[in-house]
GUKEKE-14370 format. One record per residue: residue in one letter; chain; x, y negated, z of N, C-alpha, C, O, CB in turn. Coordinates in steps of 0.2 Angstrom, whole numbers, plus 2048, in hexadecimal, padded with zeros to 3 digits. Each point is the difference from the previous one (the first is absolute). Glycine has a CB too. Example, Ala and Ser with C-alpha at 12.3 -4.5 7.8 and 13.67 -1.06 7.14 Angstrom:
<nodes>
+------+-------+-----+-----+-----+------+------+------+-----+-----+-----+-----+-----+-----+------+------+------+
: rest : kette : n.x : n.y : n.z : ca.x : ca.y : ca.z : c.x : c.y : c.z : o.x : o.y : o.z : cb.x : cb.y : cb.z :
+------+-------+-----+-----+-----+------+------+------+-----+-----+-----+-----+-----+-----+------+------+------+
:    a :     A : 842 : 81C : 827 :  7FC :  7FA :  800 : 804 : 7FA : 800 : 805 : 801 : 803 :  7F2 :  805 :  803 :
:    s :     A : 807 : 7F5 : 7F6 :  804 :  7FA :  801 : 7FC : 7FB : 803 : 803 : 7FA : 801 :  803 :  809 :  7F5 :
+------+-------+-----+-----+-----+------+------+------+-----+-----+-----+-----+-----+-----+------+------+------+
</nodes>
This chain:
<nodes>
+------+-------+-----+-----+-----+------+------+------+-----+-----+-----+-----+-----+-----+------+------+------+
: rest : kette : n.x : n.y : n.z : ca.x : ca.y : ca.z : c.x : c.y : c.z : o.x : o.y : o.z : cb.x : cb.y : cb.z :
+------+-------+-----+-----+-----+------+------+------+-----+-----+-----+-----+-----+-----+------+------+------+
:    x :     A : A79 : 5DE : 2A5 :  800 :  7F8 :  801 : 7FA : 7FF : 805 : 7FB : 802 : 7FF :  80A :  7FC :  7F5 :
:    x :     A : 7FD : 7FF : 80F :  7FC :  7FD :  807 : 7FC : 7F9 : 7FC : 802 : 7FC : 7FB :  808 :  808 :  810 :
:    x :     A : 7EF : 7FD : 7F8 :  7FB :  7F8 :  7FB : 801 : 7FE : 805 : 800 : 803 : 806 :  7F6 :  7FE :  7F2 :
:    x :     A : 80A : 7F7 : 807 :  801 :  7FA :  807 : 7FA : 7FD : 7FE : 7FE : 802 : 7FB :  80F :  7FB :  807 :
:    x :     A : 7F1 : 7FE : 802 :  7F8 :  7FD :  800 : 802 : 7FD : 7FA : 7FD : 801 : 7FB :  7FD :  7FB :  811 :
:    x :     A : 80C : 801 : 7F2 :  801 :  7F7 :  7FC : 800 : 807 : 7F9 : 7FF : 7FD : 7FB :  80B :  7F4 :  80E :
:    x :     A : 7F8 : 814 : 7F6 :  801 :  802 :  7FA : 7F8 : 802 : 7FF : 7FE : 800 : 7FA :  811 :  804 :  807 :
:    x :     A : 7EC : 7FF : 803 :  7FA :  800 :  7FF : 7FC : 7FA : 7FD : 7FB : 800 : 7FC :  806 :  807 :  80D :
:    x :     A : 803 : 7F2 : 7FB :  7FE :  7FC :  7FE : 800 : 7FF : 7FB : 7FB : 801 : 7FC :  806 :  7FD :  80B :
:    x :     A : 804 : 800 : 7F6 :  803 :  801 :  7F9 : 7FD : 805 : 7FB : 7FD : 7FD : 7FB :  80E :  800 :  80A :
:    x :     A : 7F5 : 807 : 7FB :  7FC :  805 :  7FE : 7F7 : 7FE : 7FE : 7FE : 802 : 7FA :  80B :  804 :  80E :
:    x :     A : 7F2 : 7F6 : 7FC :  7FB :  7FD :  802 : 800 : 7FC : 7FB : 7FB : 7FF : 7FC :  806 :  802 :  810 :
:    x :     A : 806 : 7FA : 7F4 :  7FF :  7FA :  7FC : 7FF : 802 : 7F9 : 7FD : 7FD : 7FC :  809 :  7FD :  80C :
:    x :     A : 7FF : 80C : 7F5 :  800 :  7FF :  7FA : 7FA : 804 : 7FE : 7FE : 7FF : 7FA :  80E :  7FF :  805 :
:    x :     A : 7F0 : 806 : 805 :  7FB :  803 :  7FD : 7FA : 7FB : 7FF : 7FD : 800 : 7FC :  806 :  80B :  809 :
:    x :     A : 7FC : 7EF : 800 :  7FE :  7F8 :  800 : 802 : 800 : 7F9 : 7FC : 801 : 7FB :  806 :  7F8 :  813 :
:    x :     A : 805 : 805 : 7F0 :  801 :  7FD :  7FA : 7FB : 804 : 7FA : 7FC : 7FF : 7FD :  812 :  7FD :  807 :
:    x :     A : 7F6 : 80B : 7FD :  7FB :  805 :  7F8 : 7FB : 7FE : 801 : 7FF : 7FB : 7FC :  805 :  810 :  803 :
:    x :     A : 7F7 : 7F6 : 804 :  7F9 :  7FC :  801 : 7FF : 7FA : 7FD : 7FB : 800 : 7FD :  803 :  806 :  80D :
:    x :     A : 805 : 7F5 : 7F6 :  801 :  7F8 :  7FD : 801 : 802 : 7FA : 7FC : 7FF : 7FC :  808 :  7F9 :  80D :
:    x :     A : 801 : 80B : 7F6 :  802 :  7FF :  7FA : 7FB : 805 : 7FA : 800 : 7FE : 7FA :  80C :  7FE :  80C :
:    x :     A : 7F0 : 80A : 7FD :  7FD :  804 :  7FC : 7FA : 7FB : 7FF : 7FF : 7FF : 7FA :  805 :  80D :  80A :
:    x :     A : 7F9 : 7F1 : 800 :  7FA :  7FC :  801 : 800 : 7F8 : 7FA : 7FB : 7FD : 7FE :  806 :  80A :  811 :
:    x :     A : 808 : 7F8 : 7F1 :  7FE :  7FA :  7FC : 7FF : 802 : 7FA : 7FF : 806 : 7FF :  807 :  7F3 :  806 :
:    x :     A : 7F8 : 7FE : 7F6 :  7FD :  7FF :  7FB : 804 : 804 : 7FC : 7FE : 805 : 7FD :  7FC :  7F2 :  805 :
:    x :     A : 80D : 806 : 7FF :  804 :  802 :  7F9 : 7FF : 809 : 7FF : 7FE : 802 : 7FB :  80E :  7F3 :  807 :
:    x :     A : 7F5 : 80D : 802 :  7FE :  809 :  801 : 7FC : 803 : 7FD : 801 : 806 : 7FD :  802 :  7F9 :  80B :
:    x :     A : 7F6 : 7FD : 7FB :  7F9 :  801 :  7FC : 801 : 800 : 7F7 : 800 : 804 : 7FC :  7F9 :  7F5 :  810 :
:    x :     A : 809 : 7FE : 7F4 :  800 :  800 :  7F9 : 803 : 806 : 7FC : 7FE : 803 : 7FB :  802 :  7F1 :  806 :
:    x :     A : 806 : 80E : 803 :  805 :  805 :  7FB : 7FD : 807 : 800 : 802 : 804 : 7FD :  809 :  7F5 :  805 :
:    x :     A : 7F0 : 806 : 802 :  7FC :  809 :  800 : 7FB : 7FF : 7FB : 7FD : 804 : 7FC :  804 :  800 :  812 :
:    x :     A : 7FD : 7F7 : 7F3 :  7FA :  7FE :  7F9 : 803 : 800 : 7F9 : 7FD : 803 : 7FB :  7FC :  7F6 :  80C :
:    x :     A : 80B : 803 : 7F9 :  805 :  802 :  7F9 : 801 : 807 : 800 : 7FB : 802 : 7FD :  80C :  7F5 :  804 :
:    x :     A : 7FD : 80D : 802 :  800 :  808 :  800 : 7FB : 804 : 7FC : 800 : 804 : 7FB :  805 :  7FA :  810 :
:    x :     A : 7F5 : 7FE : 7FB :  7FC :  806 :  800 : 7FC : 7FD : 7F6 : 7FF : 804 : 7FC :  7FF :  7FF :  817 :
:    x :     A : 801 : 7F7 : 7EC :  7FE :  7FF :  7F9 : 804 : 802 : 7FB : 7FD : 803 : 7FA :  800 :  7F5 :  80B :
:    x :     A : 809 : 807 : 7FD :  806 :  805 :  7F9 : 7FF : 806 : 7FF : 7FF : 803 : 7FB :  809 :  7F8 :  807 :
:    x :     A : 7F9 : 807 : 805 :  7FD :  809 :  800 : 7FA : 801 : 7FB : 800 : 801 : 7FA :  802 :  801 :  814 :
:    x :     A : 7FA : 7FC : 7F5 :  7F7 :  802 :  7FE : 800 : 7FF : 7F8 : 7FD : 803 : 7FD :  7FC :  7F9 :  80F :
:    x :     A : 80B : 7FF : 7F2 :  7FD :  7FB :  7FA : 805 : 809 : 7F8 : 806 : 803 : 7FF :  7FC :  7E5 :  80B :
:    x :     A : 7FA : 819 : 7F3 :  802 :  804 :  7FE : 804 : 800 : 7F9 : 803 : 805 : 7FE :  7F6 :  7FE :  80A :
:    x :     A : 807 : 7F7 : 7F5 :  803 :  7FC :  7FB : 809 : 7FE : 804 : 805 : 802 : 7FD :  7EC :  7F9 :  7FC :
:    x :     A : 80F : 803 : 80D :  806 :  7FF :  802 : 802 : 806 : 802 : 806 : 801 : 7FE :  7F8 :  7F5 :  805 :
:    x :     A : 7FF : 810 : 7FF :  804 :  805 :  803 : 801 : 804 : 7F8 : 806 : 802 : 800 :  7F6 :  7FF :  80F :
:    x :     A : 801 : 800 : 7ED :  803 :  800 :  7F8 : 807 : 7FF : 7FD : 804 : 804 : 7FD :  7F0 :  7F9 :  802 :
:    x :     A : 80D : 7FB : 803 :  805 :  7FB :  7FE : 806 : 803 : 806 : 806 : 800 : 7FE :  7F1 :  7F4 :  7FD :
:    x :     A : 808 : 80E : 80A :  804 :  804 :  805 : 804 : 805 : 7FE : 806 : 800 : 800 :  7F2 :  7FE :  807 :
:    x :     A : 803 : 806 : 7F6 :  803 :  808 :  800 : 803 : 7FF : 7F9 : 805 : 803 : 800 :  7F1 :  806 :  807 :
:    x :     A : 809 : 7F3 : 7F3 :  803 :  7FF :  7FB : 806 : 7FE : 802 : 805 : 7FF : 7FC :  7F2 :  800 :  7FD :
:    x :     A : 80A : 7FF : 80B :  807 :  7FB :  802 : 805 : 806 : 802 : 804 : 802 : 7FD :  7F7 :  7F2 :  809 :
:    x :     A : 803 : 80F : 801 :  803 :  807 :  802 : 800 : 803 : 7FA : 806 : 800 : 7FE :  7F7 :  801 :  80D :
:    x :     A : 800 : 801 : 7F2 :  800 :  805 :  7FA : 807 : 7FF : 7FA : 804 : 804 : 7FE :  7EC :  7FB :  804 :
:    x :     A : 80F : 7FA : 7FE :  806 :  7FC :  7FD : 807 : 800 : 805 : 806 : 801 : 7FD :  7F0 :  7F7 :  7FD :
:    x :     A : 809 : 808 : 80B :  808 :  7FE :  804 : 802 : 806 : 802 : 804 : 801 : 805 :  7FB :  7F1 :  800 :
:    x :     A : 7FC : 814 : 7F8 :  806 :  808 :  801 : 801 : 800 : 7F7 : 804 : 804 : 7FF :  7F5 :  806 :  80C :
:    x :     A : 806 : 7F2 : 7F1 :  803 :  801 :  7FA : 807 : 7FB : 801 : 805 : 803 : 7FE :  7F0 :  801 :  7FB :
:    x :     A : 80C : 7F7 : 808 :  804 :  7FB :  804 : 806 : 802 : 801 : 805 : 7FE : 7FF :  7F1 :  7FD :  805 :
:    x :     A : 807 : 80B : 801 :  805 :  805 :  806 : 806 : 803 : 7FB : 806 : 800 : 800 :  7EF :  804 :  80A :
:    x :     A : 805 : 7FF : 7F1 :  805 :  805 :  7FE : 803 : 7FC : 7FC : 806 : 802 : 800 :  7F5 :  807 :  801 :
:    x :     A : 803 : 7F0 : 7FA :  804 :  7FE :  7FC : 807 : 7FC : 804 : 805 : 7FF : 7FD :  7F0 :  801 :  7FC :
:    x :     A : 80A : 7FF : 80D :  807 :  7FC :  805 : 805 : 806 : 800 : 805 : 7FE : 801 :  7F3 :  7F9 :  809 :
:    x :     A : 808 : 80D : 7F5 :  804 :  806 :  800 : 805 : 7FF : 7FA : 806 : 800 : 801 :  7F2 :  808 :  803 :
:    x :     A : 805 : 7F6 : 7F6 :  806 :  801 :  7FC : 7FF : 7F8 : 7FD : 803 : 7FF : 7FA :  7FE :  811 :  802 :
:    x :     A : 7FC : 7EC : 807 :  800 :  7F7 :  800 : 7FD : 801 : 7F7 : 7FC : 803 : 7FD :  811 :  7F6 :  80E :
:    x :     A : 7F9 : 801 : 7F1 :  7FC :  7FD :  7F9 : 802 : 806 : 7FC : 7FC : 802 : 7FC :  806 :  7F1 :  804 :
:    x :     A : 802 : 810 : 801 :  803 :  807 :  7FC : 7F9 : 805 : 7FF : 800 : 804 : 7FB :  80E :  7FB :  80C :
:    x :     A : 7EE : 801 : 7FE :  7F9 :  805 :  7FE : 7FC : 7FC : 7FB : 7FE : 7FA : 800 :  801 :  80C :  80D :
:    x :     A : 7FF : 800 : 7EF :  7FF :  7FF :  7FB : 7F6 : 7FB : 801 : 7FE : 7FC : 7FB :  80D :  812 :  801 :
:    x :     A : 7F1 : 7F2 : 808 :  7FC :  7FB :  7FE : 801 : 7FB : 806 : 7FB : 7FD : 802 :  7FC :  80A :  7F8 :
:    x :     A : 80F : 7F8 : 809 :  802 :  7FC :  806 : 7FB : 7F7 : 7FF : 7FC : 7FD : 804 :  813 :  80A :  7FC :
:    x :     A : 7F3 : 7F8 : 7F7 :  7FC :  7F9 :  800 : 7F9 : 7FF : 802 : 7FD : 7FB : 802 :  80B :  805 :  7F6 :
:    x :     A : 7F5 : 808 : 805 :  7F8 :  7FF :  7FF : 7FC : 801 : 809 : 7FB : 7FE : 802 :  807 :  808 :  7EF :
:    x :     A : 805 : 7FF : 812 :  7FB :  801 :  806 : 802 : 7FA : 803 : 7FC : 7FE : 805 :  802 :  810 :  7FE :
:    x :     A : 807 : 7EF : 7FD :  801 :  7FA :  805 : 7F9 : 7F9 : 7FC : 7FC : 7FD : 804 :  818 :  807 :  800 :
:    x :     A : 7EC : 7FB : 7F7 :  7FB :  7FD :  7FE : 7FA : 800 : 802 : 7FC : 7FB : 800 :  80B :  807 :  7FB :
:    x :     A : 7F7 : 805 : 805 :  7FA :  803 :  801 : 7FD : 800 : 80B : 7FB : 7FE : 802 :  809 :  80C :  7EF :
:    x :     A : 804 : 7F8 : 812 :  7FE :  7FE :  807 : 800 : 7F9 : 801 : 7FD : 7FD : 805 :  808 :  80E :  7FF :
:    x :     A : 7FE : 7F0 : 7F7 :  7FD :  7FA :  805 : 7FB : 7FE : 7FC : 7FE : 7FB : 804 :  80C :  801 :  802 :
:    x :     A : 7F3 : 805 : 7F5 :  7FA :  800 :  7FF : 7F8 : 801 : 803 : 7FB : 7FD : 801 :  80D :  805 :  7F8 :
:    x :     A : 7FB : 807 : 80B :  7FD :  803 :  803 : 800 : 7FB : 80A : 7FB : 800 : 804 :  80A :  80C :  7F1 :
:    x :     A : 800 : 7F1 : 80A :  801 :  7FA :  807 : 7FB : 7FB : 801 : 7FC : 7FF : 805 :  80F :  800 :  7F8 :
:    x :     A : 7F6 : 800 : 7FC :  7FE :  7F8 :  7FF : 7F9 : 801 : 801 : 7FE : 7FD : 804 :  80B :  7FF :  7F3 :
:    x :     A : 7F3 : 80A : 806 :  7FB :  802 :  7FF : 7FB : 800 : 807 : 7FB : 7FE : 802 :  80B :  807 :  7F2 :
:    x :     A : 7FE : 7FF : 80D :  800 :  802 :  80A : 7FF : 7F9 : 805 : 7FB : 7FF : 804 :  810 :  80D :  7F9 :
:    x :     A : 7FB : 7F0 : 801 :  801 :  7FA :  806 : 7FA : 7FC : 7FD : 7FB : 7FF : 804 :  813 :  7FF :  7FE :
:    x :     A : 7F0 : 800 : 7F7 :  7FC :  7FC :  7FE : 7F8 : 7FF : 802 : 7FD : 7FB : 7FE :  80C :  807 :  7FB :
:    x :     A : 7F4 : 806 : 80A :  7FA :  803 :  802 : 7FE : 7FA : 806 : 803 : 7FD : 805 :  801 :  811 :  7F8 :
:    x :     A : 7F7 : 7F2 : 801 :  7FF :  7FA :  808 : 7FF : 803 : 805 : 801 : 7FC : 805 :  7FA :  7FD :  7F6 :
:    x :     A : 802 : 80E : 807 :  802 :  803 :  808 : 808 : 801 : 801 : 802 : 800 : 805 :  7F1 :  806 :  7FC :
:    x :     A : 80F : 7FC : 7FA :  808 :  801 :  802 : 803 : 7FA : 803 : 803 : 800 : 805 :  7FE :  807 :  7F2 :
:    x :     A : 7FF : 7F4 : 805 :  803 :  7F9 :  800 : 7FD : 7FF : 809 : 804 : 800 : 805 :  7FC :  7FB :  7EB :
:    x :     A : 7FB : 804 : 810 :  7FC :  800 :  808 : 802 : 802 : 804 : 801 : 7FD : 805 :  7F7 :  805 :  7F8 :
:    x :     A : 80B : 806 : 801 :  802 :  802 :  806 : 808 : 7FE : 801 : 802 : 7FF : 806 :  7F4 :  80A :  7FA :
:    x :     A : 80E : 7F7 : 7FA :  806 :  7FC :  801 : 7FF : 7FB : 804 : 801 : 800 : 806 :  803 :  803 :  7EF :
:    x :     A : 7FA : 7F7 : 808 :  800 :  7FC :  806 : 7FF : 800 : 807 : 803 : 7FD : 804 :  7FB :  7FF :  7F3 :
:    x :     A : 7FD : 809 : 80A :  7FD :  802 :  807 : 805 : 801 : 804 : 802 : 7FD : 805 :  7F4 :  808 :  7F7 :
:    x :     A : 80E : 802 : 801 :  807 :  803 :  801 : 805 : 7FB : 803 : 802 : 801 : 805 :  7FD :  807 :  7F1 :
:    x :     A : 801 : 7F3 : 806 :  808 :  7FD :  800 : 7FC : 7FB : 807 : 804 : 802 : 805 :  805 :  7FD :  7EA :
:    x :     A : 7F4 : 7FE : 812 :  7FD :  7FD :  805 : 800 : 803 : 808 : 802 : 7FE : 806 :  7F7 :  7FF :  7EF :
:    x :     A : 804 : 809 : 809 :  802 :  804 :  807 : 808 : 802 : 802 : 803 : 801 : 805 :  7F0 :  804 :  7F9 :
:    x :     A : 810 : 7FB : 7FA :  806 :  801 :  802 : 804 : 7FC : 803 : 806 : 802 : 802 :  7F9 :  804 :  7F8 :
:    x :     A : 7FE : 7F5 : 806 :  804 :  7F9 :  802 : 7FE : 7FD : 808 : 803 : 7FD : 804 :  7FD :  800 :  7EC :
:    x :     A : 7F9 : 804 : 810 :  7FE :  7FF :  807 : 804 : 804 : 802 : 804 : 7FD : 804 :  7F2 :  800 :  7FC :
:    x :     A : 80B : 80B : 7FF :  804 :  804 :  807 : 808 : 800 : 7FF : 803 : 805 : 801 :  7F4 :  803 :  802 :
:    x :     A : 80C : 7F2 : 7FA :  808 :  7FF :  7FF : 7FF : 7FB : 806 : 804 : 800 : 804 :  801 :  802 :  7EE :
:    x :     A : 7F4 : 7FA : 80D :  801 :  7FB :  806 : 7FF : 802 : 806 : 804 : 7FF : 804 :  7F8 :  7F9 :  7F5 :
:    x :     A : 800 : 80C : 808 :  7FF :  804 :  808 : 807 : 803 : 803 : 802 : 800 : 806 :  7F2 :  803 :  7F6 :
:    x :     A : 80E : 800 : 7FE :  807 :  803 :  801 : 805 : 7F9 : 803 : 804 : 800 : 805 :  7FA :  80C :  7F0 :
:    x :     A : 801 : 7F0 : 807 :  804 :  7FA :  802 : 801 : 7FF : 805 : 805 : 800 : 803 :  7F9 :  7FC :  7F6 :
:    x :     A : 7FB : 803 : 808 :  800 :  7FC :  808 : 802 : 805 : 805 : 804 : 7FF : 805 :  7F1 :  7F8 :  7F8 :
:    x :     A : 807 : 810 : 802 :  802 :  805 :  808 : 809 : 801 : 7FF : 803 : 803 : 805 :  7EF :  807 :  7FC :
:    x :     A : 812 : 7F4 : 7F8 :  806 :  800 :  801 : 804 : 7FC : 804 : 804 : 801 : 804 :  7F9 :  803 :  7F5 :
:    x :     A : 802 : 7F5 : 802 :  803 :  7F9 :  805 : 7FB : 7FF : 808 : 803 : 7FD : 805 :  800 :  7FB :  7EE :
:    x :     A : 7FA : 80A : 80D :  7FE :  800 :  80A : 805 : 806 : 803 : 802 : 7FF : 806 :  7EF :  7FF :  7FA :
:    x :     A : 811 : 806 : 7FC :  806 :  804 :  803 : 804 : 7FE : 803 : 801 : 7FF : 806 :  7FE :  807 :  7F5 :
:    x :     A : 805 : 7F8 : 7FC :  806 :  7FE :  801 : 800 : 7FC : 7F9 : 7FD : 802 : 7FB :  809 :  809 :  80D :
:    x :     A : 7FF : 7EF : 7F8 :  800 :  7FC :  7F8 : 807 : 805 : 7FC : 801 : 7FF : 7FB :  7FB :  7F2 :  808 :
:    x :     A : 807 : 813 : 800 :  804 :  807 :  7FE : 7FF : 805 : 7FB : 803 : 802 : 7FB :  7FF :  7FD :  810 :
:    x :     A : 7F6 : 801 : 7F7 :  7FD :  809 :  7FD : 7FF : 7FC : 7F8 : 7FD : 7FB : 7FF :  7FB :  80D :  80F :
:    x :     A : 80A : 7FD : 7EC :  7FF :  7FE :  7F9 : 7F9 : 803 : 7FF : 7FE : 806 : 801 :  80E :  7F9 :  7FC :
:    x :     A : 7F1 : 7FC : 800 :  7F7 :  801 :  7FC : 801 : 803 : 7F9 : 804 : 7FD : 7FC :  7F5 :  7F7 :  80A :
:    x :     A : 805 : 80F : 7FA :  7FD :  802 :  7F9 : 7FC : 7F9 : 7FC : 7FC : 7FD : 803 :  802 :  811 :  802 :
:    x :     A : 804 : 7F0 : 7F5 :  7FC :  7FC :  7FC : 7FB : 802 : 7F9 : 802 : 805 : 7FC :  808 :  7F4 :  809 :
:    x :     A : 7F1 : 805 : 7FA :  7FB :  802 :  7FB : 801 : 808 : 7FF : 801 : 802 : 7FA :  7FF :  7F3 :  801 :
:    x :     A : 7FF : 80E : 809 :  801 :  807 :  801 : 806 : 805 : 800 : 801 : 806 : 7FF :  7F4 :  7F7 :  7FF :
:    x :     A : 80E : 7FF : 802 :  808 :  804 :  7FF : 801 : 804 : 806 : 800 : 7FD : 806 :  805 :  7FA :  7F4 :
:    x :     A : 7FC : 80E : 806 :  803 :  805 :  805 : 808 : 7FE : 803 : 803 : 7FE : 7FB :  7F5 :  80B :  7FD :
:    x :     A : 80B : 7F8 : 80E :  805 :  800 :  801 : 801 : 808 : 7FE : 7FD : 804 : 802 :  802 :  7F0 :  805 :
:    x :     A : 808 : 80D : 7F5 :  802 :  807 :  800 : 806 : 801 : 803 : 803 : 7FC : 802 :  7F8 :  806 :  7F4 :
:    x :     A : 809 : 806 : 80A :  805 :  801 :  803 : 804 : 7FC : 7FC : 7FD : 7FE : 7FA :  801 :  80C :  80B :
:    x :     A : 807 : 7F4 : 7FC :  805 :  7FC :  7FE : 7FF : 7FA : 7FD : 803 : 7FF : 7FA :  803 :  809 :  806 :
:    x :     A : 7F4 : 7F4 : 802 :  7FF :  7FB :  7FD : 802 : 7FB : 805 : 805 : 7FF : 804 :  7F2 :  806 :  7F5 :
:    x :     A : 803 : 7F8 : 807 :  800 :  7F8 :  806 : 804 : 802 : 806 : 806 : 7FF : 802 :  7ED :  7FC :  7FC :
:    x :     A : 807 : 80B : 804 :  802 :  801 :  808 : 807 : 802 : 802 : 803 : 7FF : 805 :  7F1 :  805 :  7FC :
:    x :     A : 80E : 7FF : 7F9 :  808 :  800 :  802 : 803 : 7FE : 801 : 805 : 802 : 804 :  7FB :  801 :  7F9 :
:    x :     A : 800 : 7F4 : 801 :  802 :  7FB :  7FD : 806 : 801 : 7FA : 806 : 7FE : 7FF :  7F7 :  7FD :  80C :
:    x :     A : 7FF : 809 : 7F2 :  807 :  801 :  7F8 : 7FB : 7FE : 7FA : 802 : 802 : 7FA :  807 :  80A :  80A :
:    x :     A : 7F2 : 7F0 : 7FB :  7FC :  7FF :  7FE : 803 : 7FC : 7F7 : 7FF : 803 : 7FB :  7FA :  7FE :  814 :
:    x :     A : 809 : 7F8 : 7F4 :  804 :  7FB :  7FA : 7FF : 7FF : 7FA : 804 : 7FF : 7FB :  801 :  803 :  80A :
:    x :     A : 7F3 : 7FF : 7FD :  7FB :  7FD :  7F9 : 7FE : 7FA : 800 : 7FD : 7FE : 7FC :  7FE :  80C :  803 :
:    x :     A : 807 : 7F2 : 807 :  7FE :  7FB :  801 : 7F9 : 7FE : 802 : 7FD : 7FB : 7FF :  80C :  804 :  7F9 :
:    x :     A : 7F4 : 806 : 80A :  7F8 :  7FF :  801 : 7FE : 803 : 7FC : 7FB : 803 : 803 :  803 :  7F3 :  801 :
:    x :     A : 802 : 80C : 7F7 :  7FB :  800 :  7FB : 7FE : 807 : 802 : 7FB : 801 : 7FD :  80A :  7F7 :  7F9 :
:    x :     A : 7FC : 80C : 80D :  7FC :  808 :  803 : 7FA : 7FD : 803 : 7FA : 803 : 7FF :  810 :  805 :  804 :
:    x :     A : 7F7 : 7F1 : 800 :  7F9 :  7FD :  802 : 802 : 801 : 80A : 7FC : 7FE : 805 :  7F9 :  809 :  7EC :
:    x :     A : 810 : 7FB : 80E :  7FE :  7FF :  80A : 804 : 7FA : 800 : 802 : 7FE : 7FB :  7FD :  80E :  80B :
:    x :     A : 801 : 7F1 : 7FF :  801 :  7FB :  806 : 807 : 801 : 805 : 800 : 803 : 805 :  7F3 :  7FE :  7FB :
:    x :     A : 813 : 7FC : 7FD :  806 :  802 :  805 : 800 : 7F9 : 804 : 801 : 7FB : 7FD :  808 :  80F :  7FC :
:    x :     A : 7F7 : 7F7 : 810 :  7FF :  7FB :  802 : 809 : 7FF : 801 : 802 : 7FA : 801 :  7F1 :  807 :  803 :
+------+-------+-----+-----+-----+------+------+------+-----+-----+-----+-----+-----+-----+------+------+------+
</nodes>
């Protein structure tokens, strides 16, 4: 493949954008989140008890209500959830998460519709998959979260 100046250009711009966008606030905050949950060791406790819990989970989805403590580990993991989400660096960093996830649905928005109002966005982080939107065999009515113009 041959580089033309305008595809250098192009090239140029989006490394301009990564730089903006590493550099904003929302980004910062969500690496201080991160980095607070990380460190904070009562949350990463409430972490590993969770995983620790949703490989018992695993094995109970195999044979569903029919396994014999189905009630107590499905009990026990969203306990183990609850316990986990409720942490105040967790919670922190959720929010932090869903923030930045939503600034770059909007970025994505916009370098889409400057394309074309054609090209389908992913919404609240939905992935476009094989035989989804992009196919157009989609007929969920939106609810996958993208955009049919």
């Amino acid at each position: 493949m041959i580089i033309s100046d305008e595809h250098l250009n192009v090239l140029d711009k989006a490394d301009e954008l990564v730089k903006y966008i590493t550099q904003s606030d929302i980004v910062q905050k969500y690496n201080e989140a991160k980095h607070a949950m990380e460190t904070d060791e009562v949350a990463q406790t409430y972490i590993k008890d969770f995983e620790s819990m949703k490989d018992q989970y695993e094995d109970v989805q195999r044979f569903g209500m029919y396994h014999p403590d189905y009630y107590e580990i499905m009990r026990t993991v969203r306990s183990a959830k609850r316990k986990m989400d409720m942490h105040e660096k967790v919670a922190a960093f959720k929010i932090a998460e869903r923030q930045l996830q939503q600034f770059l649905d909007e970025i994505s928005e916009i370098i889409a519709r400057s394309t074309s109002e054609h090209i389908m966005v992913p919404k609240d982080g939905a992935a476009l998959t094989d035989g989804g939107c992009s196919s157009g065999s989609c007929g969920t009515g939106g609810s996958c979260g993208c955009q049919a113009s």
